[in-house]
C-alpha positions, 0 to 999 in steps of 0.5 A, a space after each residue: 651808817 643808816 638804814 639798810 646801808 652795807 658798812 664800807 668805805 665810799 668816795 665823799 660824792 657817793 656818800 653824799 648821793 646815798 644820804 640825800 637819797 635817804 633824805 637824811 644828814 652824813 654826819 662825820 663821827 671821827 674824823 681823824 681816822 683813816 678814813 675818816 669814819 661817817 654816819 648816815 642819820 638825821 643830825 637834828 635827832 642826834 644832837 637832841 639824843 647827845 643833849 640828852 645824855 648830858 642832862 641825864 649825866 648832869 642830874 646824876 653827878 652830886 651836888 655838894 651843899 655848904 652850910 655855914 654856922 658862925 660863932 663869936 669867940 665867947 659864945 655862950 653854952 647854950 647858944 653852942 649847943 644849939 648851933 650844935 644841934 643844927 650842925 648835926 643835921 646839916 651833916 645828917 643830912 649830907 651837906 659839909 659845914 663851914 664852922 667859922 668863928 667871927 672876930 669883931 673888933 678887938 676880939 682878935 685877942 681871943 683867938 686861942 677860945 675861938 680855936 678851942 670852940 671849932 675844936 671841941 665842935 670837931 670834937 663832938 661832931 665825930 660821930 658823923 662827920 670828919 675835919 676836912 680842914 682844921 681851923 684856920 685863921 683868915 683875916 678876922 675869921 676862924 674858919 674849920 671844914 666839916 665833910 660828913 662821914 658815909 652813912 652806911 
């Protein structure tokens, strides 16, 4: 209810009285109860509150971040480690990793190197994250989901 209004059930016309007496809105909070339950309160104030309380609700919720690291089935060693160091702090930093192989043309052949390269990746990044989806081939990629682990 609004100000200085005693709760109780009231017939509709006399709520409405009260409310345009009080030059403020009767806003139906629940209306499958028995009777329907109503508040007295300016309506435009409420729904700038309720938008509010969303914002706030929707900047704490966690955005999760992927990002992506690609692989040829016969990279070589230095460019491993490098993408490994970059793979390192993504995680670190709390974002997932998609560790895909790319087979181009008939590099399909290779697939067992390319399962072998994101497993020893796994591997290696198991201090600071987990698999969260083995390698998987789809179409002429080799795709791994890397989660990184809680930092305590």
């Amino acid at each position: 209810m609004g100000e200085n209004i005693e709760v109780g059930v009231y017939p509709l016309e006399k709520a409405k009285e009260m409310a345009i007496a009080q030059e403020l809105d009767l806003v139906e909070i629940s209306p499958k109860a028995k009777p329907p339950v109503c508040k007295i309160i300016d309506y435009k104030k409420f729904l700038y509150e309720q938008k509010k309380r969303e914002k706030s609700l929707k900047s704490k919720a966690t955005k999760v971040i992927v990002k992506e690291i690609r692989f040829g089935p016969q990279t070589d060693e230095h460019d491993y480690e490098f993408k490994k160091k970059h793979a390192l702090k993504f995680l670190q930093e709390g974002a997932k990793l998609k560790a895909f192989v790319f087979f181009k043309g008939r590099s399909i052949i290779f697939k067992e190197q390319g399962q072998i390269l994101l497993l020893k990746l796994a591997q290696e990044l198991e201090e600071v994250g987990k698999v969260e989806q083995l390698p998987k081939l789809e179409g002429k990629r080799m795709i791994m989901f890397i989660a990184p682990k809680k930092m305590k």
